[in-house]
C-alpha positions in Angstrom: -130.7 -81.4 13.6 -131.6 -82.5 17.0 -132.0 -81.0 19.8 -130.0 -81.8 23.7 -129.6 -80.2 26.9 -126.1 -81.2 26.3 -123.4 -80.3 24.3 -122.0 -83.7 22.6 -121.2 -85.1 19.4 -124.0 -86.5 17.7 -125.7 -87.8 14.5 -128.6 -87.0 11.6 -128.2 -87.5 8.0 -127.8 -86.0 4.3 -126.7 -85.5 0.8 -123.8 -86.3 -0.8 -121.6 -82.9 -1.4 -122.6 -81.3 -5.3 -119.5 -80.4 -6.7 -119.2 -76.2 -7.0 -118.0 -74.8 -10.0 -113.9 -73.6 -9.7 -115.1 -69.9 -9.3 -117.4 -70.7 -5.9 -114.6 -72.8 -4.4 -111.9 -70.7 -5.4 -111.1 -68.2 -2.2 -112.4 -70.3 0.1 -110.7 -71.5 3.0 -111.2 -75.5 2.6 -111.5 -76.0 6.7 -111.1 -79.5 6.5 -107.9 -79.5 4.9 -106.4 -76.2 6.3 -104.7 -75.8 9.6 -107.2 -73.2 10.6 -110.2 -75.1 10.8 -109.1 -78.5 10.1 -107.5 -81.6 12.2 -104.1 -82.0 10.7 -103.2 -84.8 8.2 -101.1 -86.7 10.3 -103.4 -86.5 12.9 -106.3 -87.9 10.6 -104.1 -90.9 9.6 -104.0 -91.9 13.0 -107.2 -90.6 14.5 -109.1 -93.7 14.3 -106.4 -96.0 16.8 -106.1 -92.5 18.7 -109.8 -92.6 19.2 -110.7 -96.2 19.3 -108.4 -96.7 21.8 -109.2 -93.9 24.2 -112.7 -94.4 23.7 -113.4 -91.0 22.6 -116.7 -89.2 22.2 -119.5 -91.4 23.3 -121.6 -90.1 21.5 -125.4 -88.7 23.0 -126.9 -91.4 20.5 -126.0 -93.7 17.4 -125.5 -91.8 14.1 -127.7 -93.0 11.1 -124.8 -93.2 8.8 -127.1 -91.0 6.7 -125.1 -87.2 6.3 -127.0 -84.3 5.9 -125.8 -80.8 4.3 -126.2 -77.7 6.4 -125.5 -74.1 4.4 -125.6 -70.5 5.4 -124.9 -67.4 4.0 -123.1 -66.5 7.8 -122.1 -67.7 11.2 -121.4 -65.4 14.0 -120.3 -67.3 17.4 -119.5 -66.5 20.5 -117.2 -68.6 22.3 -115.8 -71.6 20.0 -114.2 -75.1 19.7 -113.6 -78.0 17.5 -111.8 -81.7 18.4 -111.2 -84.3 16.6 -114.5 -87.4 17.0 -115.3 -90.6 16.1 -119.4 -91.4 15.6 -120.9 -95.1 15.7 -124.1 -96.2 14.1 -125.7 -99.0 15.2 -124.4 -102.5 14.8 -125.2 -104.2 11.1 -126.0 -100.7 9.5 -127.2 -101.3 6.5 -124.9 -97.7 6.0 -121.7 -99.0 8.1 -119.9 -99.7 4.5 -116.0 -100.7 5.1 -115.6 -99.1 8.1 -117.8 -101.3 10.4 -120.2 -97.9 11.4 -117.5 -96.1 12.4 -116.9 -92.2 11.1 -114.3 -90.0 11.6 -115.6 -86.4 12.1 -114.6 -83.0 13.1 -116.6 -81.9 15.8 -117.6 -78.2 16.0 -119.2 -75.9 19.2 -120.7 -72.7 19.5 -121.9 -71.6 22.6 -123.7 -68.8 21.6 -124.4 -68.2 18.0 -126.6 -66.9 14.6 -127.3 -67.9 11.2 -128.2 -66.2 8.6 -129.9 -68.0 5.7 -129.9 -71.5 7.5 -130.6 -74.5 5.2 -130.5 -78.0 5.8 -131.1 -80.6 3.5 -131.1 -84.6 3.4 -131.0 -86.9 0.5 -133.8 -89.9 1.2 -133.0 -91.8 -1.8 -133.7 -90.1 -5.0 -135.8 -87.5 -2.9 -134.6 -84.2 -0.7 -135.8 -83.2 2.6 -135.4 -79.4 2.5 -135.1 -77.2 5.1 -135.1 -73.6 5.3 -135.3 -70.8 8.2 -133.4 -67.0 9.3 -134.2 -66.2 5.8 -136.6 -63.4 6.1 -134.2 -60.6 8.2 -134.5 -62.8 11.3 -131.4 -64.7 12.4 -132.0 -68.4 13.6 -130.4 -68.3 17.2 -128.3 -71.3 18.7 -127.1 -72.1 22.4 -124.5 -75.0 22.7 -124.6 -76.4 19.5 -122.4 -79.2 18.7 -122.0 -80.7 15.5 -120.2 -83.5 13.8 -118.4 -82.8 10.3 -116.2 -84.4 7.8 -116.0 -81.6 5.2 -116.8 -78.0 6.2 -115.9 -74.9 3.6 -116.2 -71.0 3.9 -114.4 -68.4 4.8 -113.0 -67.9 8.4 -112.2 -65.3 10.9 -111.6 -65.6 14.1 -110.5 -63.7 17.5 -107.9 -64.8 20.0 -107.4 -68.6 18.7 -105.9 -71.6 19.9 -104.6 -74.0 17.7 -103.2 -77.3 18.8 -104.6 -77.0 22.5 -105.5 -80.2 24.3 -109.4 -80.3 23.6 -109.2 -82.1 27.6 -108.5 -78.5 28.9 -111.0 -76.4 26.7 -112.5 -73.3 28.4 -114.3 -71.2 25.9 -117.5 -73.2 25.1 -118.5 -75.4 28.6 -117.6 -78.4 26.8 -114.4 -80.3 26.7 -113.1 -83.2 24.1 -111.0 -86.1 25.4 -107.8 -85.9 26.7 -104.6 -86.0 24.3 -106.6 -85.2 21.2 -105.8 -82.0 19.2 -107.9 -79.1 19.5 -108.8 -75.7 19.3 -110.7 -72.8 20.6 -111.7 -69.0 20.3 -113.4 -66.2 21.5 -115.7 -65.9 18.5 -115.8 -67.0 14.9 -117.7 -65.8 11.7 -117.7 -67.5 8.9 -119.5 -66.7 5.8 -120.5 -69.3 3.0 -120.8 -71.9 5.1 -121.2 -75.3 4.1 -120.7 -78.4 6.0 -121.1 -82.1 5.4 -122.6 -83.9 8.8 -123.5 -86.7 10.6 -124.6 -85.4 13.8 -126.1 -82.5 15.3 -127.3 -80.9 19.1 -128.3 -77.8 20.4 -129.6 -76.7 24.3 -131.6 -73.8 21.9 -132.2 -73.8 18.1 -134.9 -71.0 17.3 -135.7 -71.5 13.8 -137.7 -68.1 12.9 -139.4 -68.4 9.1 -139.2 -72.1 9.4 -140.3 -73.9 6.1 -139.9 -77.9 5.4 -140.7 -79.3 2.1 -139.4 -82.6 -0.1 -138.0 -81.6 -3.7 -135.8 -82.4 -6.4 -132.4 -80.6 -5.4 -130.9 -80.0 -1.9 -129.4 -77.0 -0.4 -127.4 -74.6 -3.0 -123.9 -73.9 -2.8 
């Protein structure tokens, strides 16, 4: 993840999402696809020409095109927000594919939150980076965190939610999306299992207590 004084959309990289057995999915709220934490179909089959043409989400810095998993046994957040994004890597990436660098994401904002069982892992071709941290009975603390998704799972609760508000007009997190683009907000959120499939990550504060980084065979478990 990096770290930014601001709260924007932004970019990092990872593996590709291991497939759960039916018993871990089942009971899971699938966020991406679910009206609760999810940008609605219709508005995902037009969110590119929405975005393009409004310019939407310049984003702090160009993505890698690389997406990185992020996992944790809980998520407790004060003051919440997601809007639909679009992320651009740099021109010719050799990861652009078909979609000329362009990626669709879900972005996500905490303002004040913890983690519990934090682990973060990217796939460097054949290779994982692993990290790890909040795993020892501290929580690893975050302060306007923002990041970029195109698949997030878990289970989801949430108090005094929006859904469908105008991310221009935001007022929960200190950060607002562009104008006309679906969004929503709450007072806070917890989500347990969490897993999430980025591109982009920043954070004003990310205190990783019991921080350990190695390379290894297998990436963060689901």
């Amino acid at each position: 993840m990096a770290s930014s004084p601001d709260v924007t959309s932004s970019a990092d990289n990872t593996p590709e999402n291991p497939e759960s057995g039916p018993a871990v999915r089942r009971g899971r709220v699938r966020l991406r696809r679910a009206a609760v934490m999810a940008v609605p179909a219709t508005f995902v089959a037009a969110g590119l020409a929405v975005l393009t043409a409004q310019g939407a989400l310049g984003v702090q810095f160009a993505i890698s095109g690389m997406p990185f998993v992020v996992t944790a046994d809980k998520l407790e957040g004060d003051g919440f927000a997601q809007f639909g994004a679009l992320d651009h890597m740099i021109e010719n990436s050799p990861n652009e594919g078909d979609t000329g660098g362009q990626v669709l994401v879900v972005t996500s904002v905490v303002k004040k939150g913890k983690l519990t069982n934090l682990c973060q892992s990217v796939d460097l071709g054949g290779i994982q980076l692993v990290l790890t941290a909040g795993d020892k009975g501290t929580k690893v603390d975050v302060e306007n965190l923002a990041i970029d998704s195109d698949d997030i799972t878990g289970d989801a609760a949430f108090n005094n939610i929006e859904i469908g508000r105008d991310s221009s007009t935001f007022d929960k997190v200190g950060k607002q999306g562009p104008a006309g683009v679906y969004g929503q907000q709450a007072d806070k959120v917890v989500i347990t299992d969490l897993y999430q499939h980025n591109y982009a990550a920043t954070a004003a504060v990310f205190k990783l207590p019991d921080l350990h980084m190695r390379f290894g065979g297998k990436g963060c478990p689901q």
